[in-house]
C-alpha positions in Angstrom: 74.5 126.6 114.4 76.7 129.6 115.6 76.9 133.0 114.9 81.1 132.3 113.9 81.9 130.6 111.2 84.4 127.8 113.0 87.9 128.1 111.3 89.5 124.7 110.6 92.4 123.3 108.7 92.1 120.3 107.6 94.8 117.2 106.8 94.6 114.5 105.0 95.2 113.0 101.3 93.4 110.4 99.3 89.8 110.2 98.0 88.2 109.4 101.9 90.1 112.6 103.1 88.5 114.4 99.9 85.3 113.8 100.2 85.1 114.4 104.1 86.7 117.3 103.3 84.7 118.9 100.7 81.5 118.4 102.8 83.1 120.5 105.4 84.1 123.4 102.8 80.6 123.1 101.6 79.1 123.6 104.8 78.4 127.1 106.1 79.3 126.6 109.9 83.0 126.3 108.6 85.8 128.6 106.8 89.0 126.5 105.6 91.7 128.1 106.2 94.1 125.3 105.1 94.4 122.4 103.6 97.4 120.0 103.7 98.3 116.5 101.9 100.8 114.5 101.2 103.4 115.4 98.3 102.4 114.8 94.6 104.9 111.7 95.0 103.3 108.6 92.6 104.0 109.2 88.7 101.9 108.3 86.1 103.0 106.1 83.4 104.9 109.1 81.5 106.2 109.5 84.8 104.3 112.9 85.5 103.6 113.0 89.3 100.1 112.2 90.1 98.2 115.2 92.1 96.9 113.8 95.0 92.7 114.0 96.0 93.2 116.8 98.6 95.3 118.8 96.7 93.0 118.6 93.5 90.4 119.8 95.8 92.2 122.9 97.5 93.0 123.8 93.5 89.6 123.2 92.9 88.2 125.7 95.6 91.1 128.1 95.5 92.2 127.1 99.3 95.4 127.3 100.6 97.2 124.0 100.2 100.6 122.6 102.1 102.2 119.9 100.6 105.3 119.2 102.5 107.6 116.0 103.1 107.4 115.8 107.0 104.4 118.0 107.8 107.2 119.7 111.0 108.5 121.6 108.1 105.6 124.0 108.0 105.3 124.5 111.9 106.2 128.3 111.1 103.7 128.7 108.7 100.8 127.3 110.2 101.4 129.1 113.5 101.2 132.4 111.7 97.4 131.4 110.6 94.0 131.8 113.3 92.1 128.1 113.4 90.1 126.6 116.0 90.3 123.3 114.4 93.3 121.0 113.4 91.5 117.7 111.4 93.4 115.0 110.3 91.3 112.2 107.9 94.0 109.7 106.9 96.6 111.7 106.5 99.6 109.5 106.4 102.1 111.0 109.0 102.8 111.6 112.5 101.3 115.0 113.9 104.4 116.3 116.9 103.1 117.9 119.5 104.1 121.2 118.6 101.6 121.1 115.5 98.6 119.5 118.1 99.1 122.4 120.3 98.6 125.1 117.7 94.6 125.6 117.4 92.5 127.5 119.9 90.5 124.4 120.3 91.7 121.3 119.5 93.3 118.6 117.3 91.2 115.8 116.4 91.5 113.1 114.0 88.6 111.4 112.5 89.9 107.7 112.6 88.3 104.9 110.4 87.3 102.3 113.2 85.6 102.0 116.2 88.0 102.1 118.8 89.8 101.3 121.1 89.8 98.4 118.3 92.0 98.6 115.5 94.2 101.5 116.3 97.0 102.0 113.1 97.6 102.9 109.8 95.5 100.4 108.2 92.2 99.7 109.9 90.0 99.1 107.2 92.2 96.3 105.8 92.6 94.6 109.1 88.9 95.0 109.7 88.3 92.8 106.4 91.0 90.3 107.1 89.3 89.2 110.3 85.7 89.2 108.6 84.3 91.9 110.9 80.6 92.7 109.9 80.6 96.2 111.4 83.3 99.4 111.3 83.2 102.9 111.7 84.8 106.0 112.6 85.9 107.4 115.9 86.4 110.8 116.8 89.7 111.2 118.4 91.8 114.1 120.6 95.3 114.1 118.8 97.9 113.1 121.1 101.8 112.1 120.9 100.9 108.3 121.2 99.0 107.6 117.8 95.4 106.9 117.8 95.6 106.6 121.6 93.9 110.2 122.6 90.1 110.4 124.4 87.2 109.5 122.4 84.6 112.4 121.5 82.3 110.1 119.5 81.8 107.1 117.2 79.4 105.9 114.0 78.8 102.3 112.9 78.5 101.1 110.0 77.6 97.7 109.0 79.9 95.7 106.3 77.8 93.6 103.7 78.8 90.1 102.5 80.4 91.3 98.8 82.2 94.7 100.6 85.5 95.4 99.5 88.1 98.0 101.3 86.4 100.9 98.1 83.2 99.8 99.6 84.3 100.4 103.0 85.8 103.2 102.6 83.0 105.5 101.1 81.0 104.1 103.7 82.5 105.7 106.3 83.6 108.8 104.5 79.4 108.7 104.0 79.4 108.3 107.9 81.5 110.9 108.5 80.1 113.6 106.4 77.0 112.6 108.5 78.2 113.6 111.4 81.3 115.3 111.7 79.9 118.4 111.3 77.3 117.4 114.1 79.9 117.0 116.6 82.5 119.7 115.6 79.5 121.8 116.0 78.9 120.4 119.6 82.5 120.6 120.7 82.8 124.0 119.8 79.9 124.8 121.6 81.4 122.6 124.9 78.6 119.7 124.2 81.2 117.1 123.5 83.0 115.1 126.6 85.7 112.5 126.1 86.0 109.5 127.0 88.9 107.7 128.1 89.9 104.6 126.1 90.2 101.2 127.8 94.2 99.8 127.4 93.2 96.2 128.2 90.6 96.5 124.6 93.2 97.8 122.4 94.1 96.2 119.1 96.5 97.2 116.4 96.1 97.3 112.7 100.1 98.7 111.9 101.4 99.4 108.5 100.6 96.4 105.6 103.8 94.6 104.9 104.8 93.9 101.5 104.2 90.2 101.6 100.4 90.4 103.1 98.7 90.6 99.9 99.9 87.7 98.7 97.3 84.4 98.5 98.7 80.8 98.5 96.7 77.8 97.2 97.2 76.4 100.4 94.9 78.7 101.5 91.1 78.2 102.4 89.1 79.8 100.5 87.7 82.3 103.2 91.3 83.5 103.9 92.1 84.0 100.0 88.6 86.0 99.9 89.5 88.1 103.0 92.7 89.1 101.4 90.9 90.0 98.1 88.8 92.4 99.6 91.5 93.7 101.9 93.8 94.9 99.7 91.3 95.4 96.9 91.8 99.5 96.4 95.5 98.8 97.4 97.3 97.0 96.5 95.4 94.2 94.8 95.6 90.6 96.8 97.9 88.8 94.4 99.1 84.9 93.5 101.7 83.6 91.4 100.1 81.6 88.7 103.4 80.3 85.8 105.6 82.0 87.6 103.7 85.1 86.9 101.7 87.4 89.6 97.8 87.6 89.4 96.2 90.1 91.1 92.7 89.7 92.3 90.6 92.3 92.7 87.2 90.6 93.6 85.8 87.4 93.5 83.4 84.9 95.2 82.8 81.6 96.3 79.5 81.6 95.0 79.3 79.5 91.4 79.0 82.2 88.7 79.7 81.3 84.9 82.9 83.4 84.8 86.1 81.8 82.7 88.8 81.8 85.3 88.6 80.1 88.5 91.4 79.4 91.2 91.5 76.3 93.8 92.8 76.3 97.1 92.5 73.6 100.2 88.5 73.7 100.4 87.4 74.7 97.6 87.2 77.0 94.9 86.8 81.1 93.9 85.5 82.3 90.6 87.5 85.3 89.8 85.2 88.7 88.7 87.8 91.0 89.0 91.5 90.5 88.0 94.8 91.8 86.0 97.2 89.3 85.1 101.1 90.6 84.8 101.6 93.4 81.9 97.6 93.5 81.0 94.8 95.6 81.2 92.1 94.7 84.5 89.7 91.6 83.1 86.2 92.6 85.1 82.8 90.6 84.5 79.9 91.8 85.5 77.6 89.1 87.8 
């Protein structure tokens, strides 16, 4: 759509960030000049760090890749290279100012809900936990106060009945390869106003804390299912079954000939997805 390729660098780390990503390096309106993740920082069971999405992808198409602990650390570096474009997609860390000021255009972050609802580290989950039936993403100017900049745009998506956080999540990667390219295009080109968000609607979705996953037989059922999906890509909704923890990784209230089921105050779940403590994942197919 213009006659300059539009230079970008993008930010981010697991597989939503990756596929975004790639769709951008694939598309011919863009040149990546960068790409930055998280440090290689979970191990594998022999203990060999596990490469994380983004950086298997710079690796993959020879781009450059930054990898540092506190992303402040390469402030030098990137203010050396020429971007129009600073994208964040799930990152994982605070962008300072200095780094927002660097591109000729912008700094936008392509957050995963519509806001001003849900503004935080973990949207999706809190969008499952309180049963919402539609999500999406929100195109964002970066500022110093997190996920509180002008809106550029927004995409819905609708969340189905048996949707987990994976299911989710590629929907609104899907949604964002969609259109991000749409509206990077029309920023560039001036197309693209923002729009202030509304205090009195915000909501938070902070950090998960440790304990949230967990599911108590004194739970209904609809609460033990909300957590399931949840925390289904991480990290697994979990009871304690014999003094041993049960992770649940899907289930339904719907009667399905499965052989474990669990009870709590209203009723009962039949258990498709599980691991019990020291196994491998039992899954049944339904």
């Amino acid at each position: 759509m213009n006659s300059k390729k539009i230079r970008l660098i993008l930010a981010g780390t697991g597989s939503f960030s990756a596929k975004i990503f790639e769709s951008l390096i694939n598309n011919k309106d863009f040149e990546i000049v960068a790409l930055i993740s998280q440090p290689n920082l979970a191990l594998d069971r022999n203990k060999k760090p596990i490469e994380t999405e983004v950086s298997k992808l710079a690796k993959k198409h020879k781009i450059l890749l930054f990898q540092p602990l506190k992303i402040r650390e390469i402030f030098d570096e990137l203010s050396t290279l020429d971007f129009d474009y600073f994208i964040t997609a799930s990152y994982g860390q605070f962008i300072p100012t200095s780094i927002i000021n660097l591109p000729k255009k912008a700094a936008l972050n392509v957050h995963g809900s519509l806001l001003e609802k849900y503004r935080g580290a973990a949207p999706v989950q809190y969008t499952l936990l309180n049963g919402d039936t539609e999500s999406g993403i929100t195109l964002i100017y970066m500022i110093k106060e997190m996920d509180a900049g002008d809106m550029l745009a927004k995409a819905k998506i609708l969340i189905e009945e048996n949707d987990t956080a994976i299911e989710v999540f590629d929907k609104l990667a899907d949604i964002a390869i969609l259109n991000l390219p749409i509206w990077l295009n029309a920023h560039f080109l001036g197309k693209l106003e923002g729009e202030k968000q509304d205090e009195s609607k915000v909501t938070f979705a902070p950090k998960i804390p440790n304990e949230m996953p967990q599911i108590f037989e004194t739970n209904t059922t609809e609460e033990a299912l909300r957590k399931i999906k949840a925390f289904n890509n991480q990290p697994g909704a979990f009871i304690i079954k014999n003094n041993k923890r049960l992770k649940i990784f899907r289930a339904t209230k719907n009667k399905v000939k499965v052989p474990l089921t669990l009870d709590f105050s209203d009723g009962k779940l039949y258990l498709i997805e599980y691991q019990f403590e020291g196994k491998k994942i039992v899954k049944y197919d339904i």
